[in-house]
C-alpha positions as CSV (number, residue, x, y, z in Angstrom):
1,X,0.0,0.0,0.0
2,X,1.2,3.7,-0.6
3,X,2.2,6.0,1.5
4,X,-0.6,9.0,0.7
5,X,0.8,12.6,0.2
6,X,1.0,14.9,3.2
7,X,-0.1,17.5,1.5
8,X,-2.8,19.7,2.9
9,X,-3.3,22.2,-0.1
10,X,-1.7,24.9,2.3
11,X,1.3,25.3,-0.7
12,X,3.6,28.2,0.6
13,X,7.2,28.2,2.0
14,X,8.2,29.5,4.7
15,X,11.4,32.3,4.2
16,X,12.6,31.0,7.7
17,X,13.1,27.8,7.5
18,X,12.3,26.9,3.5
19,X,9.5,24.1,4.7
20,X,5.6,24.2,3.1
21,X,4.0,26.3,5.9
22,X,0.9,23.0,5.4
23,X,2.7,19.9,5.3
24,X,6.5,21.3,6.6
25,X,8.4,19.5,3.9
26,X,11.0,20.9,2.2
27,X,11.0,21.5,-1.6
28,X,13.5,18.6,-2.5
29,X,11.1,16.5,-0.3
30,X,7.9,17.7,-2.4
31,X,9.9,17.1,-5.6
32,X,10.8,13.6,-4.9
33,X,7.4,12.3,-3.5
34,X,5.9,10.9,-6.4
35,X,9.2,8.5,-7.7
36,X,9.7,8.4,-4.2
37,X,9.3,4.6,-2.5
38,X,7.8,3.8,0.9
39,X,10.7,4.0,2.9
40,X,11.6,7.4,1.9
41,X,8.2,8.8,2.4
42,X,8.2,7.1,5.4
43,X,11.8,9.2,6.4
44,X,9.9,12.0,4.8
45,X,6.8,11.7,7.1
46,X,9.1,11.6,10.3
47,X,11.6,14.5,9.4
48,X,7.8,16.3,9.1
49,X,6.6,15.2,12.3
50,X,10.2,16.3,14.0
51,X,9.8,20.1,12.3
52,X,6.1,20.2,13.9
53,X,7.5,18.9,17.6
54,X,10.4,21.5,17.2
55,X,8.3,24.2,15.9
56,X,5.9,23.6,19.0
57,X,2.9,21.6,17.2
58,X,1.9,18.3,18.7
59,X,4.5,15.4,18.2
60,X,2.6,12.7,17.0
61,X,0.6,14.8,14.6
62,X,0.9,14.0,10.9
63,X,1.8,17.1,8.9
């Protein structure tokens, strides 16, 4: 099974830190999602859930 895009159609990135202001990945990260396999979406998702617990958002929340 796939590994669904983060993506929350919130598409703008941030000047500070270079990450969509929605789903917090950078744009290398949205470029390689769709040739991208499960285990790096996977490394993707957790880098994105990382930014949010550093950035003050809930931990465990999907981006």
């Amino acid at each position: 099974m796939e590994i669904p895009s983060p993506c929350i159609d919130v598409c703008r990135l941030s000047p500070e830190t270079g990450w969509c202001q929605g789903c917090l990945r950078t744009v290398e990260e949205i470029r390689a999602w769709p040739r991208a396999d499960n285990g790096v979406r996977q490394a993707i998702l957790e880098r994105t859930v990382a930014r949010r617990a550093a950035a003050g958002g809930p931990a465990g929340a999907r981006a």
